[in-house]
VEXZA-189966 format. One record per residue (C-alpha): x, y, z; residue in one letter. Coordinates in steps of 0.25 Angstrom, whole numbers, plus 5000, padded with zeros to 4 digits. Layout:
<pts>
XYZA...
</pts>
This chain:
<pts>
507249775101X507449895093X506749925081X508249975075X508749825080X507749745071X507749815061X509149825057X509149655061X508049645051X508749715041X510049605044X509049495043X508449545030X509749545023X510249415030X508749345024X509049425010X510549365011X509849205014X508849235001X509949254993X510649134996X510649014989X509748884994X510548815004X510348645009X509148644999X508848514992X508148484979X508548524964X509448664962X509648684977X511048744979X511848774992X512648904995X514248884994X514548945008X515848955016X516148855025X516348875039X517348855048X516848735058X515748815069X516548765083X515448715091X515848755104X515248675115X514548525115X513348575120X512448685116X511348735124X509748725116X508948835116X509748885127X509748775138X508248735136X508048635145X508648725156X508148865153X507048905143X507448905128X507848995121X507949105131X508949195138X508849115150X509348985144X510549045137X511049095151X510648955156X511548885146X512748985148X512548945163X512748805158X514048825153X513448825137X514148905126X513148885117X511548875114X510548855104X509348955105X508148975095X507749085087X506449135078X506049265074X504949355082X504049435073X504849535072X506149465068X506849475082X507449335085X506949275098X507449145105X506449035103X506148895098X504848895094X504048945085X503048995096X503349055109X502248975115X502948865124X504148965126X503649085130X502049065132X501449135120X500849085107X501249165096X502349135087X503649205090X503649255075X502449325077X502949405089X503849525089X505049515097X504349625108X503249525111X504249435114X504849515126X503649475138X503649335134X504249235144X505049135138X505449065152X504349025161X503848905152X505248845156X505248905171X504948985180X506349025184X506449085169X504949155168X505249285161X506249235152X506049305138X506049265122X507349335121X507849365106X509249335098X509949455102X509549435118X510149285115X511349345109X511649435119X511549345131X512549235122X513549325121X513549365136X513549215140X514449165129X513549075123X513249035107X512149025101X511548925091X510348995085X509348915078X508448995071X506948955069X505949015060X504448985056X504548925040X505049035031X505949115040X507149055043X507849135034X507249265042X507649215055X508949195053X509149335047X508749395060X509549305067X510449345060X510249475060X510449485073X511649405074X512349505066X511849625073X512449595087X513749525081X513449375085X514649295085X514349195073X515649115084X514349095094X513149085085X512648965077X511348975069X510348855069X509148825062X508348725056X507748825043X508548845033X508348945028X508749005041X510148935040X510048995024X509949125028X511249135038X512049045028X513449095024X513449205036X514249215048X513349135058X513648985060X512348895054X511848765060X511048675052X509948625060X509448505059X508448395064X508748255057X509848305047X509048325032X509848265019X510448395016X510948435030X512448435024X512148525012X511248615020X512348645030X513348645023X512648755012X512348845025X513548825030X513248765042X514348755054X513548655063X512348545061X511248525072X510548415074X509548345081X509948245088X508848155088X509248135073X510848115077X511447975074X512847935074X512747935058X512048065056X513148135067X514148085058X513448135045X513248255051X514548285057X515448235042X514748375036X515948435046X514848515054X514648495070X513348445074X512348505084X511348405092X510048455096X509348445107X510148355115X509848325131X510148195133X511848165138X511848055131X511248085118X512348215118X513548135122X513048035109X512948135099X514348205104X514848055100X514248055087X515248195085X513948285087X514648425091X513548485099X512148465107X511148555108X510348525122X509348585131X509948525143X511548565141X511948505157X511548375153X512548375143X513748435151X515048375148X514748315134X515548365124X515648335108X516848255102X517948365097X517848315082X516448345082X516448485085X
</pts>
């Protein structure tokens, strides 16, 4: 990537993160721990019942090029993929913190520069049919949405400490190749990462394992348009509590027909799943979207 490229999206993402400092501190709890007044937002249309997990992991490798084309061919409109940072601040598509059981090497990917990234093969661990597949970076995943019409629900990871960093490069990127704020929807469970986009143009999801006591005025403060949530820690109760804040509710990871077509009863608006043919023909009941 050119040295112009990163530098002027490190410039973006330095002023985004200079922004999010200047904010005030939003969903905290304990004494003298104040929200930010935000507009609302018009409700975030979630556009299809099923989206597809780190592309269409259970059919593809994750988080690759190969598995967005593999759930466009499955007739998916959208997908969730993972991003962190390289060393040099490029993001990459990746769920963990390593690229160990991904792409065979042991370093962190925080300590790598994007370049070192290029010779890896991020597809023979799941196949043979995909050996040679590469790491491949935000802007290589944006460009391949936009030719096969898909969105994307980024979820942005970062070791303790950067989430606020992260999501300024992501942003920063964003911005520089005109994303569609219609076909993105940022993710993560570091908030300070969710902080840092709060009150911008991009569509926030509040991620979530079980829901914590302030889930309400945390998403609320950032402006959240969706909640995601695991669906291990879904009952029929919590669904409705989480559904009365007026947001949609996202299930993650979900692969079982059943369990899908359950938490579409309890008004869940979407599933997030590795396995997206399992679920064909399920569909969420028009009042919960």
């Amino acid at each position: 990537m050119a040295g112009a490229t990163v530098a002027a999206d490190a410039a973006v993402g330095v002023r985004a993160t200079t922004r999010a400092r200047k904010r005030p501190p939003i969903g905290r709890t304990g004494r003298g721990a104040a929200v930010a007044a935000l507009s609302p937002r018009p409700p975030f249309p979630i556009p299809a019942p099923v989206i597809g997990h780190r592309g269409a992991a259970a059919l593809a490798p994750e988080n690759t090029l190969a598995g967005l084309r593999c759930a466009a061919a499955l007739g998916l409109s959208w997908v969730e993929i993972d991003l962190r940072l390289t060393a040099d601040g490029i993001p990459v598509l990746l769920h963990d913190a390593t690229l160990r059981r991904t792409a065979g090497a042991k370093s962190a990917v925080a300590r790598l520069p994007r370049a070192r990234l290029a010779d890896l093969d991020a597809g023979s661990w799941f196949g043979p049919d995909f050996a040679g597949e590469p790491v491949p970076d935000l802007d290589q995943a944006l460009a391949l949405a936009g030719e096969l019409g898909l969105g994307l629900n980024l979820e942005i990871k970062a070791p303790r400490g950067g989430g606020a960093a992260a999501m300024a490069a992501v942003l920063a990127v964003l911005t520089r190749r005109g994303a569609d704020p219609g076909r993105i929807l940022l993710s993560s469970f570091d908030r300070a990462a969710l902080r840092a986009a709060a009150g911008g143009p991009w569509p926030l999801g509040m991620l979530m394992g079980r829901p914590p006591s302030d889930w309400r005025r945390f998403a609320t403060g950032i402006g959240a348009v969706s909640l995601h949530c695991d669906h291990r820690r879904l009952d029929a109760a919590m669904a409705a509590r989480l559904r009365a804040s007026g947001l949609p509710v996202l299930a993650y990871t979900v692969n079982d027909r059943g369990r899908a077509a359950r938490l579409f009863a309890w008004g869940v608006a979407a599933v997030i799943t590795d396995r997206p043919p399992a679920l064909t023909g399920l569909a969420a009941p028009d009042e919960a979207v």
